[in-house]
MARLUM-979913 format. One record per residue (C-alpha): residue in three letters; x, y, z; residue number from 1. Coordinates in Angstrom, 3 decimals, padded with zeros to 6 digits. Example, Ala and Ser with C-alpha at 12.3 -4.5 7.8 and 13.67 -1.06 7.14 Angstrom:
// MARLUM-979913
   resn          X          Y          Z   resi
    Ala    012.300   -004.500    007.800      1
    Ser    013.670   -001.060    007.140      2
//
This chain:
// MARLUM-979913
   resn          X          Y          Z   resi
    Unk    000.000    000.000    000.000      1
    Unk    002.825    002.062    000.603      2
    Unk    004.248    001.456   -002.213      3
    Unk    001.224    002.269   -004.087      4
    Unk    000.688    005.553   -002.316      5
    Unk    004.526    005.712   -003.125      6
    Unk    003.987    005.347   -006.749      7
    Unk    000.820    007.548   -007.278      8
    Unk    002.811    010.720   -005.930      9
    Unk    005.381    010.568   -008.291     10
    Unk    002.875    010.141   -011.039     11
    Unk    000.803    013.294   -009.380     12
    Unk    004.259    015.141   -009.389     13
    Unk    005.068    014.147   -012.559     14
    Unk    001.628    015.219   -014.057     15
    Unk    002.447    018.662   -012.007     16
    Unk    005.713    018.916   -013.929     17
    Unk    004.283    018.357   -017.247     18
    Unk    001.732    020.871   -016.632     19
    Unk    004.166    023.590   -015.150     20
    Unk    005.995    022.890   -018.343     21
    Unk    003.611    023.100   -020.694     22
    Unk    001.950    026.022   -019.070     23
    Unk    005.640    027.539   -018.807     24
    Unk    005.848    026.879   -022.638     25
    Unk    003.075    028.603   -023.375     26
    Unk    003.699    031.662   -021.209     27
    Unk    007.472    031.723   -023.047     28
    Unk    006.162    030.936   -026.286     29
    Unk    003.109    034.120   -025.341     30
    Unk    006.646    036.280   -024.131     31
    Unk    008.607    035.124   -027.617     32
    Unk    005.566    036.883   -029.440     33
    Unk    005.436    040.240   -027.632     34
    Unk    009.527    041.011   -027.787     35
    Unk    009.082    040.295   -031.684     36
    Unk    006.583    042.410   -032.014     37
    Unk    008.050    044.832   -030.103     38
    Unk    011.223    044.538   -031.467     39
    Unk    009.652    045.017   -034.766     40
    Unk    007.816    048.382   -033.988     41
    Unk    011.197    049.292   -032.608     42
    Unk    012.617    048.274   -036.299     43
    Unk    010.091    050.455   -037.802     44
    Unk    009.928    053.351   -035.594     45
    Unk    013.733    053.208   -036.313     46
    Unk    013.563    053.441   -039.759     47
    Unk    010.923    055.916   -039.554     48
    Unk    012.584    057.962   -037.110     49
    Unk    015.655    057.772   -039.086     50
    Unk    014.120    058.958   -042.178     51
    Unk    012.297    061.457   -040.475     52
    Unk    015.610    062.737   -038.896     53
    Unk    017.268    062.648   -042.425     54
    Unk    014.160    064.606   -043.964     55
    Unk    014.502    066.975   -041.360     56
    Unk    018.422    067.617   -041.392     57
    Unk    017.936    067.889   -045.088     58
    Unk    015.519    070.756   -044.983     59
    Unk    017.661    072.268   -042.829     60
    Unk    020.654    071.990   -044.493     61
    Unk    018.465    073.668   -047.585     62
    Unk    017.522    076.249   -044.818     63
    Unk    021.107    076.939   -043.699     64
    Unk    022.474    076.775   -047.620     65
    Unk    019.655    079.290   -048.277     66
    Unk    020.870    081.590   -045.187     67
    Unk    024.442    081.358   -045.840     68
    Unk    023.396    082.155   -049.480     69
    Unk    021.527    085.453   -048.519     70
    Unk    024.486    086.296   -046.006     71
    Unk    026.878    086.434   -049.032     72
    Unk    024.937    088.059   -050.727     73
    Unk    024.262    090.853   -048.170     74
    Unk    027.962    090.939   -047.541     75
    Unk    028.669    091.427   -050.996     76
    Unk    026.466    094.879   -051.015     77
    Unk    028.989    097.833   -050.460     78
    Unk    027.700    101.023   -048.022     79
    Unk    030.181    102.976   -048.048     80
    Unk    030.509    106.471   -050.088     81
    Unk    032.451    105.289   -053.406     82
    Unk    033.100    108.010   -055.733     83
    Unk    036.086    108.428   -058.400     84
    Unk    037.795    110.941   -056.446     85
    Unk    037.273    109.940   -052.924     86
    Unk    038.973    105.909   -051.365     87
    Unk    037.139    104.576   -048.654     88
    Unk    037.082    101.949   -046.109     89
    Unk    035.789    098.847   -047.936     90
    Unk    036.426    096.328   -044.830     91
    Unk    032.928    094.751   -043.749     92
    Unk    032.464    094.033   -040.040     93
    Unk    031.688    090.543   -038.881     94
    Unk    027.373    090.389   -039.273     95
    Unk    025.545    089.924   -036.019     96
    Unk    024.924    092.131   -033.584     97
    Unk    027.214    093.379   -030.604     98
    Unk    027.162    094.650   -027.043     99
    Unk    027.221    098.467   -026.664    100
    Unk    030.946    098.386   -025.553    101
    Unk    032.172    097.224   -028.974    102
    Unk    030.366    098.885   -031.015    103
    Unk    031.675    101.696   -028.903    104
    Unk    035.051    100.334   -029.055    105
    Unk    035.016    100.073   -032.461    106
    Unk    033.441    103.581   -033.242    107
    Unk    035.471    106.078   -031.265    108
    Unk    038.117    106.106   -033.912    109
    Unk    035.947    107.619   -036.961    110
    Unk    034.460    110.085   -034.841    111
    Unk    035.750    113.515   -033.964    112
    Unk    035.078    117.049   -032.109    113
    Unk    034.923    119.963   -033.965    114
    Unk    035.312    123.583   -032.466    115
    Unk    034.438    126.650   -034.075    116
    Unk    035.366    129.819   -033.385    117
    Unk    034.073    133.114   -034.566    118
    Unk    034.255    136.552   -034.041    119
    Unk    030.500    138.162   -034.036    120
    Unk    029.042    141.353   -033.006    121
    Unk    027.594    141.306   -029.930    122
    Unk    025.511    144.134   -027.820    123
    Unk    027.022    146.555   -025.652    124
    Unk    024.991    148.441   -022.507    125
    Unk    024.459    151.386   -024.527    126
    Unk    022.957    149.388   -027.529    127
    Unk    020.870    147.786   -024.982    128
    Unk    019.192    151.063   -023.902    129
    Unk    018.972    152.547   -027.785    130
    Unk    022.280    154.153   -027.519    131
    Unk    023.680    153.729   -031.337    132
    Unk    026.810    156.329   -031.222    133
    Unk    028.425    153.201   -029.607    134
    Unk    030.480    150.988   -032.363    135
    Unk    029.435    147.720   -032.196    136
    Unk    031.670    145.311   -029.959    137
    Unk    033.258    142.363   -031.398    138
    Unk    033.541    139.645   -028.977    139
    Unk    035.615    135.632   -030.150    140
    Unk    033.067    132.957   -029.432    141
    Unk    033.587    129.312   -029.531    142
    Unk    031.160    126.402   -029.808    143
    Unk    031.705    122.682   -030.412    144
    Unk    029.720    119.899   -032.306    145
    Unk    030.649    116.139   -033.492    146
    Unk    031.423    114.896   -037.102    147
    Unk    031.997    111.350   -038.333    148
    Unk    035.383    110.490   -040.318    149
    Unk    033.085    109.275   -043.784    150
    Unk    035.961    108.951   -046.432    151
    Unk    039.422    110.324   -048.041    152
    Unk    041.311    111.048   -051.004    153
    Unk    044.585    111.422   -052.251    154
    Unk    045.091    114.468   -050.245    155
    Unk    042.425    115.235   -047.461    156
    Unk    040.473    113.301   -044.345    157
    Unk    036.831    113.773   -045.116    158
    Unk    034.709    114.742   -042.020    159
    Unk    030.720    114.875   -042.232    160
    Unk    029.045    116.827   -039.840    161
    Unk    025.737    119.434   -039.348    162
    Unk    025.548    122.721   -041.123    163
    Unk    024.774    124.801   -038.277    164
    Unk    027.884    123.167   -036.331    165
    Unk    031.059    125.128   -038.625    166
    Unk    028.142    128.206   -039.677    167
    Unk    030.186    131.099   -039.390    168
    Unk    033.512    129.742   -038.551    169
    Unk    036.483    131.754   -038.819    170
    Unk    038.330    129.076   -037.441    171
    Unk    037.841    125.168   -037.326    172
    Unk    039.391    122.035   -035.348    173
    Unk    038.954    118.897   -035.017    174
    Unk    040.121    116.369   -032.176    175
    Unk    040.305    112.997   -032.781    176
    Unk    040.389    109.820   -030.855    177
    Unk    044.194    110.139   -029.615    178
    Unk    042.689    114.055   -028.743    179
    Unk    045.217    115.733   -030.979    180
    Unk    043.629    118.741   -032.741    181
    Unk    043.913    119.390   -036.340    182
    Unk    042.820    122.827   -038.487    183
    Unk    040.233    121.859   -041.109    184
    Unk    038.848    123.476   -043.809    185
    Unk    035.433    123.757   -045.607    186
    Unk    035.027    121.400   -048.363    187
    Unk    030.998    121.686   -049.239    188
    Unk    027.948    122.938   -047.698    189
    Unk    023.952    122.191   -047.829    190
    Unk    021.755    124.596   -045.334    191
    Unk    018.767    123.083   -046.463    192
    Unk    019.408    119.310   -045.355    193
    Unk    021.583    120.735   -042.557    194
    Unk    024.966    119.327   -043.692    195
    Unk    028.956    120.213   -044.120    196
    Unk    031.575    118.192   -045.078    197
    Unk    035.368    119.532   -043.456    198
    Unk    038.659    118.105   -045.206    199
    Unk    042.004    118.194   -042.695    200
    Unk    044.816    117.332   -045.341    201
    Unk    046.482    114.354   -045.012    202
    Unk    049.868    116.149   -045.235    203
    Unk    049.235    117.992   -041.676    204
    Unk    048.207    114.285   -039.552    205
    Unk    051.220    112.498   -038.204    206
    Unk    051.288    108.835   -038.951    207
    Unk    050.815    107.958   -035.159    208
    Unk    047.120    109.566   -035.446    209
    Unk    046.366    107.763   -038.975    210
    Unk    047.362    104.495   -037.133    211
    Unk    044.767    105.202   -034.471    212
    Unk    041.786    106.801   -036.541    213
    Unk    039.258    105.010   -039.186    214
    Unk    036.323    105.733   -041.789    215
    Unk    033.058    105.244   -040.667    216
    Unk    031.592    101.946   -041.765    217
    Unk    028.524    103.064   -043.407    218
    Unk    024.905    101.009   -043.263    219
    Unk    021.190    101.546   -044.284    220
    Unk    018.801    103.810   -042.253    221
    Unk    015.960    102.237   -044.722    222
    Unk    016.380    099.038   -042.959    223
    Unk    015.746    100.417   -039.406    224
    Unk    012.659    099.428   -037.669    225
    Unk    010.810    100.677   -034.730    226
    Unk    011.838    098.998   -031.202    227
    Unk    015.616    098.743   -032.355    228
    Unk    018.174    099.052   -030.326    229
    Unk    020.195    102.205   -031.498    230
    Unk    024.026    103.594   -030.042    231
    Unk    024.716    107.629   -029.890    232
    Unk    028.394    109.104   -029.968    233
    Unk    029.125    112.683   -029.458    234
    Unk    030.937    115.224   -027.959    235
    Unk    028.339    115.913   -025.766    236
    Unk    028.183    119.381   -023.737    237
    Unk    032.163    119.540   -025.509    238
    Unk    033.335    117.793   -022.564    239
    Unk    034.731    115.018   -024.947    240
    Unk    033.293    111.877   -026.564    241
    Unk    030.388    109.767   -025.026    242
    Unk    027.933    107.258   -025.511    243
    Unk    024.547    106.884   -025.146    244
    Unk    021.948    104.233   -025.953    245
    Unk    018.204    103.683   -026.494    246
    Unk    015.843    102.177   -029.121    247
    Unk    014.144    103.609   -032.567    248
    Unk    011.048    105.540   -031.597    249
    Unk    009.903    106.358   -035.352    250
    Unk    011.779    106.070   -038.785    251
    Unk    009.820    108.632   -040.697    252
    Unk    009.194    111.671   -038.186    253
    Unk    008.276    115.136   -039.990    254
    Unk    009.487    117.825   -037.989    255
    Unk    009.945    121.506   -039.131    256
    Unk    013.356    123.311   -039.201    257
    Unk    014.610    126.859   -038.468    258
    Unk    016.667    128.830   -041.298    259
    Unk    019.176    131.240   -040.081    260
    Unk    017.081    133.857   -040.518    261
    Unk    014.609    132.719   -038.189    262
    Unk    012.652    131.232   -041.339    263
    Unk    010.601    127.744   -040.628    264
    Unk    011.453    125.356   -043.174    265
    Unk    008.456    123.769   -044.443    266
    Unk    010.105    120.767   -046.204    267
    Unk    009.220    117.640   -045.809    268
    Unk    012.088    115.945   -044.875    269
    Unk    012.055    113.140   -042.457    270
    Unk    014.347    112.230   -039.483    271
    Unk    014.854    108.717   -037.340    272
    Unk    013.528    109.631   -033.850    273
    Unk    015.404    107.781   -030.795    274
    Unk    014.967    107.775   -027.004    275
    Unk    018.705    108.118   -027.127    276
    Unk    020.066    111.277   -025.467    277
    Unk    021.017    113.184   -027.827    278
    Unk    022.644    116.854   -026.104    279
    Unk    024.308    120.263   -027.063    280
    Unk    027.700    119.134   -028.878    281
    Unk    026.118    115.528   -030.107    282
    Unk    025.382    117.442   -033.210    283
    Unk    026.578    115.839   -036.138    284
    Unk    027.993    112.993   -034.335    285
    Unk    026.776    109.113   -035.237    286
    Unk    024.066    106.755   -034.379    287
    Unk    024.785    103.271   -034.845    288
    Unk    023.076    100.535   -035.424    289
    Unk    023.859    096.779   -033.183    290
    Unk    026.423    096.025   -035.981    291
    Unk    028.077    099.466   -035.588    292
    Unk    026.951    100.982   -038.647    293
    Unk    026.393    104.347   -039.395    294
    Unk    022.971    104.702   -040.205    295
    Unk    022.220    108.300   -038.822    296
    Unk    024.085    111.794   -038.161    297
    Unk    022.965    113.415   -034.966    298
    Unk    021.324    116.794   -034.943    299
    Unk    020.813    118.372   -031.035    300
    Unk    019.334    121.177   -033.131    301
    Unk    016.396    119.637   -033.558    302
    Unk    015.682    118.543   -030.014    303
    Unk    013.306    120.327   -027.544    304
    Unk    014.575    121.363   -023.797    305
    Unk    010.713    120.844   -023.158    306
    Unk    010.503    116.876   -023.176    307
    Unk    012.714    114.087   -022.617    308
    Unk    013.602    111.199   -024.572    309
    Unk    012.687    112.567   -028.133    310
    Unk    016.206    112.877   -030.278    311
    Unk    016.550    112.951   -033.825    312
    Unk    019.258    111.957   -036.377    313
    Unk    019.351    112.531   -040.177    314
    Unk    018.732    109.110   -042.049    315
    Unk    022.150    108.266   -043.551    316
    Unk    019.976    106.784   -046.662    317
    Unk    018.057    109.806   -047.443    318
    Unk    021.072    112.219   -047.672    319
    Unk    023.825    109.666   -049.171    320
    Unk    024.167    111.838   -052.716    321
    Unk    024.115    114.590   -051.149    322
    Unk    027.330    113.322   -048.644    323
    Unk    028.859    112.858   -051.695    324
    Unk    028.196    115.315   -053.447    325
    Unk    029.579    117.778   -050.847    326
    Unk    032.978    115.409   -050.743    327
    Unk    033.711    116.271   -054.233    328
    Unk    033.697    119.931   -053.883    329
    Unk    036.612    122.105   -053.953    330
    Unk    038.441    122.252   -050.895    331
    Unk    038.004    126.317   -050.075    332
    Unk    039.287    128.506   -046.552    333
    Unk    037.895    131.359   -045.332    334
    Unk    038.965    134.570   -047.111    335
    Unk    039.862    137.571   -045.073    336
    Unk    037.704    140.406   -045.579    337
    Unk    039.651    142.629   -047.930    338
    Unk    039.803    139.714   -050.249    339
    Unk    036.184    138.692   -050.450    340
    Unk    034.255    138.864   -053.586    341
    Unk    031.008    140.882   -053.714    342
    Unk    027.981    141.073   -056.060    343
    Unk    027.478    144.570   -055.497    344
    Unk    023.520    144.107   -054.783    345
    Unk    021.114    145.014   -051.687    346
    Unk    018.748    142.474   -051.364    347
    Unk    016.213    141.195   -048.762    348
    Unk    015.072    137.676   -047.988    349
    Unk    011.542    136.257   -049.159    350
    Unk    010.871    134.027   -046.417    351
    Unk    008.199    130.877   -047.269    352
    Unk    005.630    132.710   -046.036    353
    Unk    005.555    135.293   -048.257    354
    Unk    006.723    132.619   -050.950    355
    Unk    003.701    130.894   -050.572    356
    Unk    001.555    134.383   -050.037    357
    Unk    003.024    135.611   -053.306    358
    Unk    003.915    132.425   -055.743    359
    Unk    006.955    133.440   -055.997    360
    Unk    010.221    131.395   -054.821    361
    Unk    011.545    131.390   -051.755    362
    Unk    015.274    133.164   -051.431    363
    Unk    016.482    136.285   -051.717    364
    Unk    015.377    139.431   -053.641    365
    Unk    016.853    142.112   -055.206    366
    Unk    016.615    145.477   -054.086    367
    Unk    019.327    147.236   -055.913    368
    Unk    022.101    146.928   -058.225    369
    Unk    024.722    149.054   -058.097    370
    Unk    025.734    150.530   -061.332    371
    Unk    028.677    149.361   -063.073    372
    Unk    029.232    146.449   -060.152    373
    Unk    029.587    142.838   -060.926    374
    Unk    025.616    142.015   -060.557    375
    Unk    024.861    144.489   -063.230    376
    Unk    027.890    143.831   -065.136    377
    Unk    026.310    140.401   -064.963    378
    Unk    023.139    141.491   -066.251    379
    Unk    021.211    141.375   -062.916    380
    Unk    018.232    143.665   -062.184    381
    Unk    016.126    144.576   -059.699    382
    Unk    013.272    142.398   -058.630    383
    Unk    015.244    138.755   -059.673    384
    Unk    015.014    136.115   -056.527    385
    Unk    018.569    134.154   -055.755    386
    Unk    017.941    130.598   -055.465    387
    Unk    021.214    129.072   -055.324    388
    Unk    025.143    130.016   -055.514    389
    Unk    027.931    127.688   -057.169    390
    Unk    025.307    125.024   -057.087    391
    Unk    024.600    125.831   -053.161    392
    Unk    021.196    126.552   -052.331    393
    Unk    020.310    130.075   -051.196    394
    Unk    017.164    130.712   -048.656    395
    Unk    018.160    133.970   -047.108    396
    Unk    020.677    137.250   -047.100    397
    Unk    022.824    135.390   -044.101    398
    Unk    023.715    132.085   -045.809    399
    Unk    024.713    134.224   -049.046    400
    Unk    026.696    136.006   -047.057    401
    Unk    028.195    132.958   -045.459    402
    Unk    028.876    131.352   -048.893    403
    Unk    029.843    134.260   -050.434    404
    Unk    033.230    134.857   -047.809    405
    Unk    035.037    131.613   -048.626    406
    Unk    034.807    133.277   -052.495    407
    Unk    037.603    135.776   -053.538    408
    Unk    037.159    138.953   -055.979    409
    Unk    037.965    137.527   -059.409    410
    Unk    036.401    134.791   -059.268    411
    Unk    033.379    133.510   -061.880    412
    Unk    030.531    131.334   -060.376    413
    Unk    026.793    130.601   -061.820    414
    Unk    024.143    131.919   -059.818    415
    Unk    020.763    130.525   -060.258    416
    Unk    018.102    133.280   -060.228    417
    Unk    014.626    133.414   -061.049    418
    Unk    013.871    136.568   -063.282    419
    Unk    010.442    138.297   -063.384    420
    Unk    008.346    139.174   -066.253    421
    Unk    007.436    142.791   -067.705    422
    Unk    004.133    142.616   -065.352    423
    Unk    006.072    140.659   -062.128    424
    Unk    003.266    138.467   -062.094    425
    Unk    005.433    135.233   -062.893    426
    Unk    009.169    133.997   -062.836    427
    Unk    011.797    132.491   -065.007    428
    Unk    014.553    130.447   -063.680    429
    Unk    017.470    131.310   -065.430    430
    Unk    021.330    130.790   -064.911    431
    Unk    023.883    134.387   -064.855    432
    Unk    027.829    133.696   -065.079    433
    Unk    028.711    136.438   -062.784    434
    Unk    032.533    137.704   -061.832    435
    Unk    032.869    138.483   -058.202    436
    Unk    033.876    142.347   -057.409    437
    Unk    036.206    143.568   -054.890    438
    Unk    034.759    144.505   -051.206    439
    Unk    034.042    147.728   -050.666    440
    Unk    031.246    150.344   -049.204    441
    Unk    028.808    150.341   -052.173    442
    Unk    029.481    146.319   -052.670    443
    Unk    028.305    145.498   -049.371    444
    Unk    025.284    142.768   -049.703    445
    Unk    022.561    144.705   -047.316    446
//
């Protein structure tokens, strides 16, 4: 019975076994199944992964092609001021913007100070209480401004700057980076936009300062967009050079100007407005965009004492002929008063006002020729409007004046004038060859 008992367990046990194996079997054969399928989604999600990855850096590399493409390209487009008489700079900066400090760093050496000094009339304490058997006191005044290194040629450094900054300089300097100071002279003028361009010859600048200055690297105000971040350099207050920073408040701002006659200027020109500050002395100094570019010239003229945070610069874009137009004039100095030339004319300005009021143009009138003087000589007559001098436009009596004293007797210029008709109801723009005369009482513009 034992034995039985005995025997009948190991068959039980061995009935166990066989079912452990077979359900053991099953469960591996059920386990086989699921890692082959998952190994084959992993096969497939590989190879779509894979292509998907390979798709992707594909289109990339297009993208990247098609930016370094573009990037060429845009490197290949030349800003700078190239004329046949005038060698710039053609060395591109790295593209991508920087930090303030280097475009800073990299700045200072194109930009310069500019003093001007002047002897003007000024009242004395009898004038001020209608006493006229005084003579009028002359008095040496001095007043600084900015300008921006923009070019050279075979002979002269090329400084761009605002009009109003070298107006009626007897005298000019400029300081540059290494603060030595250098006498410039006047190489072109435009009132109307508010522009000069100053040569220093090359012959007077030691090779220590060449080393240490550069030409501006010029860019494209058209590109600017509102929100930019924008850099200011200056000789602000004419305590020396200094930066500011802000963004682009407007690209297109309309603003009206003064003449020096007090005039407004009713042009439409338009101006990049910046939060920048923008002070007394940053006139004609450079704003920069995050690549260091030049892409406007500062004018502290146009800013108002009233608010805060409203600066304007002239859009390097919109007066880039004109830069170089005023580069290729000839290089002229001051003449000393004995020496000037004269038109021998009295004439009074026609403001825009009475432009528009009348139709007629805007500059200034005739009131009388002398007899036998170089206007008449010329045949000028009374009642003609001057427009323009040796290509230089002419709004009032002060900035012909102005023009007029870096001109010697002797010389022969075109003046553009607009000549009335036998009723003075309309004008003719015309162009006189005239011969300057010699200064004297009766040859005295008045």
């Amino acid at each position: 019975m034992l034995e039985f008992r005995e025997n009948h367990l190991e068959e039980n046990r061995e009935h166990e076994n066989r079912g452990n194996r077979r359900k053991n079997g099953g469960r591996g054969k059920k386990f086989l199944k699921k890692m082959g399928a998952l190994t084959l989604s992993a096969v497939l999600f590989g190879t779509v992964a894979a292509g998907t990855f390979q798709g992707v850096m594909y289109l990339s590399g297009e993208n990247q092609n098609s930016t370094a493409s573009q990037e060429e390209n845009d490197k290949q487009t030349t800003h700078l001021l190239n004329t046949n008489t005038v060698s710039t700079d053609t060395t591109q900066r790295e593209t991508g913007p920087l930090d303030v400090s280097a475009i800073a760093e990299a700045a200072m050496p194109s930009i310069v100070s500019i003093t001007n000094k002047s002897v003007q009339e000024v009242q004395n304490y009898f004038q001020t209480f209608g006493y006229s058997f005084q003579q009028p006191q002359m008095e040496e005044t001095e007043s600084c401004g900015s300008g921006i290194i923009i070019g050279k040629n075979d002979e002269e450094l090329l400084i761009v700057t605002n009009n109003h900054v070298i107006d009626g300089a007897d005298t000019l300097t400029v300081s540059f980076v290494d603060n030595q100071v250098y006498e410039a002279n006047m190489k072109g003028t435009d009132a109307a936009n508010d522009l000069a361009v100053i040569a220093v010859p090359l012959e007077n600048i030691s090779e220590d300062t060449m080393s240490k200055i550069s030409v501006a690297v010029v860019g494209n105000s058209d590109d600017l967009k509102v929100g930019e971040q924008v850099v200011a350099i200056g000789n602000a207050l004419g305590y020396g050079q200094s930066v500011t920073t802000g963004i682009v408040s407007a690209t297109d701002r309309v603003i009206s100007t003064s003449t020096q006659s007090g005039d407004t200027n009713t042009e439409s020109n338009t101006y990049i407005q910046t939060d920048a500050a923008i002070n007394p002395g940053n006139s004609g100094g450079a704003l920069l965009n995050m690549n260091g570019e030049l892409i406007g010239i500062n004018s502290a003229k146009l800013a108002s004492t009233e608010v805060e945070g409203m600066g304007y610069a002239i859009p390097i874009s919109r007066v880039y002929d004109i830069i170089e137009g005023l580069m290729n004039e000839t290089t002229r100095t001051k003449q000393s008063e004995e020496n000037q030339g004269t038109l021998d004319i009295k004439c009074q300005d026609v403001t825009s006002q009475m432009a528009e009021a009348y139709g007629v143009p805007q500059g200034v009138y005739v009131v009388e020729v002398t007899e036998a003087g170089a206007a008449s000589q010329a045949g000028m007559t009374t009642g003609m409007i001057i427009t323009a001098f040796d290509g230089k436009t002419v709004t009032s009596t002060s900035e012909l004046k102005e023009i007029l004293s870096y001109y010697s007797a002797g010389e022969t210029v075109d003046m553009t004038v607009y000549k009335p008709d036998s009723n003075n109801m309309t004008y003719t723009q015309t162009t006189i060859s005239i011969t300057l005369g010699g200064n004297s009482s009766s040859g005295q513009i008045a």
